[in-house]
C-alpha positions as CSV (number, residue, x, y, z in Angstrom):
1,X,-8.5,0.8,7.6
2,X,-7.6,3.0,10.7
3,X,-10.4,5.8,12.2
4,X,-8.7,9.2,12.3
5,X,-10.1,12.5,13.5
6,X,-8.7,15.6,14.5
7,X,-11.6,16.1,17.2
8,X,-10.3,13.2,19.0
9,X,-7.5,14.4,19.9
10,X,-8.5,18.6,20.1
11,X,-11.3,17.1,22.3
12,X,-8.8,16.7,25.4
13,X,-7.4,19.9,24.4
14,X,-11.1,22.2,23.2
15,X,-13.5,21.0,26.2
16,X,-16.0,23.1,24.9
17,X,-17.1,21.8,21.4
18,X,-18.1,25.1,19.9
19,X,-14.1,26.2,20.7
20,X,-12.4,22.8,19.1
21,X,-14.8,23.4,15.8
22,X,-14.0,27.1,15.4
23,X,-10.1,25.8,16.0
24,X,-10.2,23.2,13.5
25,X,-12.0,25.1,11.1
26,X,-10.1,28.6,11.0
27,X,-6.7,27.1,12.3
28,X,-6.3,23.4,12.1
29,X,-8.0,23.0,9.0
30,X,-8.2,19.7,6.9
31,X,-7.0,22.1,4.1
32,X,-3.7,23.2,6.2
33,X,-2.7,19.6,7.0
34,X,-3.0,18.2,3.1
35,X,-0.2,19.6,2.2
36,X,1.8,17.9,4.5
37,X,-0.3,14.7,2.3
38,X,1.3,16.8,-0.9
39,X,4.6,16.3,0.9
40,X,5.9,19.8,2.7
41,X,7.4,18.5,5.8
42,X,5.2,18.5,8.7
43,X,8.2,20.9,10.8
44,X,7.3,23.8,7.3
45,X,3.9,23.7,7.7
46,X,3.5,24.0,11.0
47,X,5.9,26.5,11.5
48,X,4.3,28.4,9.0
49,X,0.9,28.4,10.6
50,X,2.5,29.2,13.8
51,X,3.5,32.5,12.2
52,X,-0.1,33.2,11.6
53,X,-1.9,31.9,14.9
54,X,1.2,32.5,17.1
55,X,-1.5,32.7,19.9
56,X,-2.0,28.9,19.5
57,X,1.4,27.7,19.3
58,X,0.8,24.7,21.4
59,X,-2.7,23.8,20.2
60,X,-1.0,23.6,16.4
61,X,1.9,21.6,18.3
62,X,0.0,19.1,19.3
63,X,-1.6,17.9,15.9
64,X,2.0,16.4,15.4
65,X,3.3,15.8,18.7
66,X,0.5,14.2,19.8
67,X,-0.9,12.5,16.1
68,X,-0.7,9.0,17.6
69,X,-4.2,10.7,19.6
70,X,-6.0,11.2,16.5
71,X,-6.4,7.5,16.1
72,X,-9.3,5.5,17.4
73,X,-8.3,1.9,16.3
74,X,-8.3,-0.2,13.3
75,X,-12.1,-0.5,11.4
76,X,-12.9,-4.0,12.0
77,X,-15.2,-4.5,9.1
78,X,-12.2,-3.4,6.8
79,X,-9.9,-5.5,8.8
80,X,-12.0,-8.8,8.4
81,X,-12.5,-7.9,4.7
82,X,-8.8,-7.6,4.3
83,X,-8.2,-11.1,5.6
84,X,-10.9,-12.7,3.8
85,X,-9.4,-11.2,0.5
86,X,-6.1,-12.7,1.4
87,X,-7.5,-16.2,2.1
88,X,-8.9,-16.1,-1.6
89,X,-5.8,-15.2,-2.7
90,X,-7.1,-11.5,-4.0
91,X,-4.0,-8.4,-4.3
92,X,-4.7,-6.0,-2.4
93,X,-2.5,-2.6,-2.6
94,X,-3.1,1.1,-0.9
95,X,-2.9,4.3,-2.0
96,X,-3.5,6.9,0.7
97,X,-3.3,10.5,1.4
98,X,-0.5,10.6,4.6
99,X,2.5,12.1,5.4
100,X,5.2,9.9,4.4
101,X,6.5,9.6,8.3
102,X,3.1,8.5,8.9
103,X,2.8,5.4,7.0
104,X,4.9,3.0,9.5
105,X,2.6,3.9,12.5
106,X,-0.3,2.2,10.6
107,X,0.7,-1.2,10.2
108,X,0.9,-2.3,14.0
109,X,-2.3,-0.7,14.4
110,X,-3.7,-2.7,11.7
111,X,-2.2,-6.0,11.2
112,X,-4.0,-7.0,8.1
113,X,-1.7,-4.5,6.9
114,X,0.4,-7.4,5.9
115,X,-1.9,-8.1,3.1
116,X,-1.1,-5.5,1.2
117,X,1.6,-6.0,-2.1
118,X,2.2,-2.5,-2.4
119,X,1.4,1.0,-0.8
120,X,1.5,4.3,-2.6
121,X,1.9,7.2,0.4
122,X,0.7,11.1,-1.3
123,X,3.7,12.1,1.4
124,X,6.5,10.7,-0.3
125,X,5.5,10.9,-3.7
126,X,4.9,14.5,-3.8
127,X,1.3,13.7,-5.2
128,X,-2.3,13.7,-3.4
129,X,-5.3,12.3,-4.7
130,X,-7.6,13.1,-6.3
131,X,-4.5,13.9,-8.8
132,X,-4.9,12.0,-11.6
133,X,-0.9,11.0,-11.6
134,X,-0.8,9.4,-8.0
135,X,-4.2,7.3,-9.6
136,X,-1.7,5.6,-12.7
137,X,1.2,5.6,-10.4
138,X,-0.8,3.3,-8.1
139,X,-1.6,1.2,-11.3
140,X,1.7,1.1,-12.2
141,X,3.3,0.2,-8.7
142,X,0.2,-2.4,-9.1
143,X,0.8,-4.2,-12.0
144,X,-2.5,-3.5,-12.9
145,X,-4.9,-1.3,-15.4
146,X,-7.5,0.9,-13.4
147,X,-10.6,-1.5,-14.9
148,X,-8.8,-4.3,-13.1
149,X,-9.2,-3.0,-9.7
150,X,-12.1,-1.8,-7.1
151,X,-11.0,1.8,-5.3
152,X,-12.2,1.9,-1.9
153,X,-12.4,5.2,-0.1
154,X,-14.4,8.0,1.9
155,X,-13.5,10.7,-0.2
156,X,-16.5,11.8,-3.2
157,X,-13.8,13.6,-5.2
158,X,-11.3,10.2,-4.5
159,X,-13.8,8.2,-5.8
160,X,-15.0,10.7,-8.9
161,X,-11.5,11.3,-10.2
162,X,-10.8,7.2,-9.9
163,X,-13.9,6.6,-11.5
164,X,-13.4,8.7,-14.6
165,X,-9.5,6.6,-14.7
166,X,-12.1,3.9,-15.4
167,X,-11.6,2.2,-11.9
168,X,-14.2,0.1,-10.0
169,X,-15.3,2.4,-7.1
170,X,-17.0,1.7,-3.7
171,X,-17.5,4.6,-1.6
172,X,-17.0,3.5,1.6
173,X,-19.6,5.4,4.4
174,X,-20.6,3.0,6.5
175,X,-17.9,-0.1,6.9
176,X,-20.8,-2.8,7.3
177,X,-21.5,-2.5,3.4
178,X,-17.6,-3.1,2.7
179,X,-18.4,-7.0,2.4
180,X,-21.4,-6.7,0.5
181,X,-19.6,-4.3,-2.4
182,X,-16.7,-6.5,-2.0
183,X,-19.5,-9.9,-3.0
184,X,-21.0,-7.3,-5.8
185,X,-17.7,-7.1,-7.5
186,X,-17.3,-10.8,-7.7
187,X,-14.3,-10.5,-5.0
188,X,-15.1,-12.3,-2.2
């Protein structure tokens, strides 16, 4: 729905690209920041990484403190497709890997946000995909089985753990073939 990147934001701070990779690759890492997606509190886990990089106190500072950065706007594509399932009347929920403070930023950047009957946030439920458990609680929160629904995400391992729950998968790479999968599966 929303583009995120780390390098957006570590851009303004890393100038030179070879220094932001090495950062977010050996401090910063996608790895570090899941388990604030698992649920630790975002204050935990960075203290605890400041105890190991101490040297870049500010730079791991900044991945919360300045988070709204990471954001480059609201995927159109995915945004129209929203709307369009909503004008045929199609459910649409979300399950997403975020820190549970998180969630409420997206909405105003994404007002087809509105569409959505529920949301299932990894952050507050202590779960992260590709966890089987946060797939059935989805379902449950839902209403719906997993061979009722088409799982949308950028994520292989997302989209192989959903797909052996027996879900409808589309992995989503390039957000000009969101409408087309969306036609395949008879949705829009």
């Amino acid at each position: 729905m929303v583009r995120w990147d780390p390098r957006t934001l570590y851009s303004k701070i890393f100038p030179e690209p070879a220094a932001r990779d090495r950062f977010l690759s050996s401090v910063c890492t996608l790895a570090w920041h899941a388990e604030t997606d698992r649920g630790v509190p975002a204050e935990d886990n960075t203290a605890a990484l400041i105890a190991r990089h101490p040297q870049h106190e500010a730079e791991i500072r900044a991945w919360w403190e300045r988070w709204d950065e990471m954001f480059s706007g609201a995927i159109a594509e995915t945004e129209s497709a929203m709307h369009a399932l909503a004008e045929r009347g199609v459910p649409q929920f979300a399950l997403t890997n975020m820190a549970g403070p998180v969630w409420p930023m997206i909405p105003p950047m994404v007002p087809a946000c509105r569409h959505l009957k529920a949301v299932v946030v990894s952050g507050d439920e202590g779960l992260i995909k590709p966890d089987a458990a946060i797939y059935h609680l989805a379902c449950e929160r839902a209403g719906l089985r997993p061979e009722q629904l088409l799982f949308v995400d950028d994520s292989l391992a997302n989209i192989n753990a959903a797909a052996e729950l027996g879900f409808h998968v589309h992995r989503f790479e390039d957000p000009a073939a969101l409408r087309p999968a969306l036609e395949a599966h008879g949705l829009l």
